[in-house]
N, CA and C atoms as an extended XYZ file, in Angstrom:
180
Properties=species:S:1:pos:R:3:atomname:S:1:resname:S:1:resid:I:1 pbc="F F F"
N        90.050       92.048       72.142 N   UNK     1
C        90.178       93.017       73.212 CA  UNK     1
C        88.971       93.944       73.168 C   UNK     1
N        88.108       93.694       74.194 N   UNK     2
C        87.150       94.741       74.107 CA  UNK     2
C        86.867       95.041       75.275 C   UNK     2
N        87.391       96.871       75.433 N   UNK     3
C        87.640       98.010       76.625 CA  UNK     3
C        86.267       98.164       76.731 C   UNK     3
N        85.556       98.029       78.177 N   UNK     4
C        84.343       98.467       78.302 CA  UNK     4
C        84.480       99.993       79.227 C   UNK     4
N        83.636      100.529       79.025 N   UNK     5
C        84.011      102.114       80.116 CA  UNK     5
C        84.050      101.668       80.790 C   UNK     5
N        83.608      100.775       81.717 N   UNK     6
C        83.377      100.528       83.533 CA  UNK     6
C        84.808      100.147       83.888 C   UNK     6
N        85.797       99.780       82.929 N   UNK     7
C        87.027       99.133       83.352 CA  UNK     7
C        88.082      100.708       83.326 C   UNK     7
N        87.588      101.347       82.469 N   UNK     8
C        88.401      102.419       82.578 CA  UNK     8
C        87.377      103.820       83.268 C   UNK     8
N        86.543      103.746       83.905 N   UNK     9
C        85.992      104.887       84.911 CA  UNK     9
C        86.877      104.126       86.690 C   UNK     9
N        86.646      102.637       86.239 N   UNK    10
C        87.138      102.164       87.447 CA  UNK    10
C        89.130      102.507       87.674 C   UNK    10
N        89.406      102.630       86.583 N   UNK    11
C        90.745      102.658       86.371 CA  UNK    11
C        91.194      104.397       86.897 C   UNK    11
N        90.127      105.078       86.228 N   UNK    12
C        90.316      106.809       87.030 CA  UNK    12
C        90.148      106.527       88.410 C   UNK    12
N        89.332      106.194       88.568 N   UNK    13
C        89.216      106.480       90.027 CA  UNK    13
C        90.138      105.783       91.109 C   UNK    13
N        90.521      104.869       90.727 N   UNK    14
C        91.644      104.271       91.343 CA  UNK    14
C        92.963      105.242       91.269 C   UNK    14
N        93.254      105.736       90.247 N   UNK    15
C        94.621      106.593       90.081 CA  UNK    15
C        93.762      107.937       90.559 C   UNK    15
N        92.797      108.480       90.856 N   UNK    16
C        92.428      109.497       91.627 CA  UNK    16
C        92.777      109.376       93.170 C   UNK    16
N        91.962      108.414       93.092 N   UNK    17
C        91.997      108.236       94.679 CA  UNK    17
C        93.192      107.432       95.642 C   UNK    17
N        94.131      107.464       94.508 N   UNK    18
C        95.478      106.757       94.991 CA  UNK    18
C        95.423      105.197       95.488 C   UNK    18
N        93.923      104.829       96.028 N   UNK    19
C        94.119      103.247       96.229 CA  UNK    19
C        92.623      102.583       95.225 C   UNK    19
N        92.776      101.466       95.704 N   UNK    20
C        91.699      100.923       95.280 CA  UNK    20
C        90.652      100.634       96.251 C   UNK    20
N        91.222      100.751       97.753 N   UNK    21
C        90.111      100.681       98.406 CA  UNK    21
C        89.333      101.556       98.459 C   UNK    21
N        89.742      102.724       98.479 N   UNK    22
C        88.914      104.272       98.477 CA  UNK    22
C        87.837      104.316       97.177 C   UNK    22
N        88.797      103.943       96.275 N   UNK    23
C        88.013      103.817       94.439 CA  UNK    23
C        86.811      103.025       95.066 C   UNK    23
N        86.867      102.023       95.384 N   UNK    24
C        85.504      100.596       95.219 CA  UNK    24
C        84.804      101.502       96.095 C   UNK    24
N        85.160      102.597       97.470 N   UNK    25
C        84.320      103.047       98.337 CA  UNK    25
C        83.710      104.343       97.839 C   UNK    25
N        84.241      104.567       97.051 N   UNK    26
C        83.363      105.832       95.745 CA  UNK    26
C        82.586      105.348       94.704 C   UNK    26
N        82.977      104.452       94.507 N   UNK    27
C        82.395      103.477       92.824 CA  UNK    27
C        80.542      102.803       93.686 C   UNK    27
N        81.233      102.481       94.885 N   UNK    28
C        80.096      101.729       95.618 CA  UNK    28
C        80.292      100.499       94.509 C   UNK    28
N        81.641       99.978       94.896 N   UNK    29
C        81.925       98.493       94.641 CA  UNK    29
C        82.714       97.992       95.169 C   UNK    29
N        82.780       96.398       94.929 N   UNK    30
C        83.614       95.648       95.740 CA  UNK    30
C        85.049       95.801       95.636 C   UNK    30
N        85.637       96.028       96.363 N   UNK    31
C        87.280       95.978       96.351 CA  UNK    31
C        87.857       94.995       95.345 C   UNK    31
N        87.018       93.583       95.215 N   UNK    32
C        87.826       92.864       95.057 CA  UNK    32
C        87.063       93.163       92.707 C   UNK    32
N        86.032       93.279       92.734 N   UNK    33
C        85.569       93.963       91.429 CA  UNK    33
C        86.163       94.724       90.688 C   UNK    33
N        86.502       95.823       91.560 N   UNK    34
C        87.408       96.810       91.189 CA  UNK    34
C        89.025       96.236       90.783 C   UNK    34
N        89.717       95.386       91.523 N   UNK    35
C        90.689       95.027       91.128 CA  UNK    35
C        90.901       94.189       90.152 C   UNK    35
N        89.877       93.314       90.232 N   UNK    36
C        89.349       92.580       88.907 CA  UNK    36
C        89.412       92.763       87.302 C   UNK    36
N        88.985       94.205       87.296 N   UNK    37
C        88.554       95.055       86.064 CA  UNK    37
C        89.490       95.646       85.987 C   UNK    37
N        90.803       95.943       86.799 N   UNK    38
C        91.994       96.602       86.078 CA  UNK    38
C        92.612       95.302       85.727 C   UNK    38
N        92.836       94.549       86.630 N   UNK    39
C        93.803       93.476       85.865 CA  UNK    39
C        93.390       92.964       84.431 C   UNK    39
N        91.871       92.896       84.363 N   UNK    40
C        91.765       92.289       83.301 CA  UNK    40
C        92.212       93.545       81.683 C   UNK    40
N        91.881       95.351       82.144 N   UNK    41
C        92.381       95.522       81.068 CA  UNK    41
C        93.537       95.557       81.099 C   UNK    41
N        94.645       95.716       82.130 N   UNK    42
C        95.628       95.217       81.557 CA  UNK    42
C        96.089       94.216       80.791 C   UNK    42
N        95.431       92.748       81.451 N   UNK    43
C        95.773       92.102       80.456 CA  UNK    43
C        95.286       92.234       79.083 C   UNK    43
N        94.102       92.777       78.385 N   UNK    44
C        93.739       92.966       77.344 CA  UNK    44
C        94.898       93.787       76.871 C   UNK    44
N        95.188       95.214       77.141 N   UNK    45
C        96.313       95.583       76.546 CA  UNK    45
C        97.474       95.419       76.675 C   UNK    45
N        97.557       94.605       77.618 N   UNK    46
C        99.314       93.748       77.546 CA  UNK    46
C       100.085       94.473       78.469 C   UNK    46
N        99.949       95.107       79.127 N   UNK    47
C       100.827       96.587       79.610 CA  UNK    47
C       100.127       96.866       81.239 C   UNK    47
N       101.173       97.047       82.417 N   UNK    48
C       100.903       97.237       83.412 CA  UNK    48
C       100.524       98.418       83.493 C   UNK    48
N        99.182       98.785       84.136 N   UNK    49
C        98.978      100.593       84.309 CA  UNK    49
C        99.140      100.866       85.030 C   UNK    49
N        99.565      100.184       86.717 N   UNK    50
C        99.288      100.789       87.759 CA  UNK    50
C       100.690      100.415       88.764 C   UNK    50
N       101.375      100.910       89.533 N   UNK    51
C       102.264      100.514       90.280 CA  UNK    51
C       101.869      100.351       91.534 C   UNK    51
N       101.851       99.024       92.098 N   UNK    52
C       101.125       98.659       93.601 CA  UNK    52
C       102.064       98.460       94.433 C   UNK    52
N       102.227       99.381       95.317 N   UNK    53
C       102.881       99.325       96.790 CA  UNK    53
C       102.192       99.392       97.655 C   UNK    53
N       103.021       99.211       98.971 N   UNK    54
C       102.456       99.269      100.595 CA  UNK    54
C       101.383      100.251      100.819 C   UNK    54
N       101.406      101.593      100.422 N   UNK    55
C       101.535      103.047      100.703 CA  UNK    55
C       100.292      103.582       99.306 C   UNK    55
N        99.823      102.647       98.510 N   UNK    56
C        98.716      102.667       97.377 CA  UNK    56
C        99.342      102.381       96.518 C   UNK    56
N        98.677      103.217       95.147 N   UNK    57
C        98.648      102.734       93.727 CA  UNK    57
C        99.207      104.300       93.096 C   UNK    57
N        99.716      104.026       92.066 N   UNK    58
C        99.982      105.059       91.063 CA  UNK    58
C       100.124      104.695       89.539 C   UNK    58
N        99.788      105.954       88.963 N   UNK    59
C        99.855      105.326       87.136 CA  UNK    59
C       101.574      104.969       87.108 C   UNK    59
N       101.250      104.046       86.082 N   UNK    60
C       102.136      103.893       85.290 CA  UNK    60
C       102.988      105.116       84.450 C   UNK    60
């Protein structure tokens, strides 16, 4: 398991900005990058961080 910052600056800004589309449009990255890099640390730490509904995202 190895956490790089970019997976967890991407991970603030997503729970800042309530979605991930807004995050990738602050990060100046791809939507689909951004979603990329949370799933994967989740899967590194085993554990869902984020709750995805209609309406955005929120921490865990």
């Amino acid at each position: 398991m190895a956490m790089k910052l970019s997976q967890l600056r991407n991970f603030t800004a997503v729970v800042e900005a309530g979605s991930v589309r807004q995050a990738a449009k602050h990060l100046n990255l791809s939507q689909s990058s951004v979603t990329k890099s949370i799933q994967q640390l989740e899967h590194d730490l085993r554990v869902e961080l984020l709750h995805r509904g209609a309406h955005g995202v929120a921490a865990t």
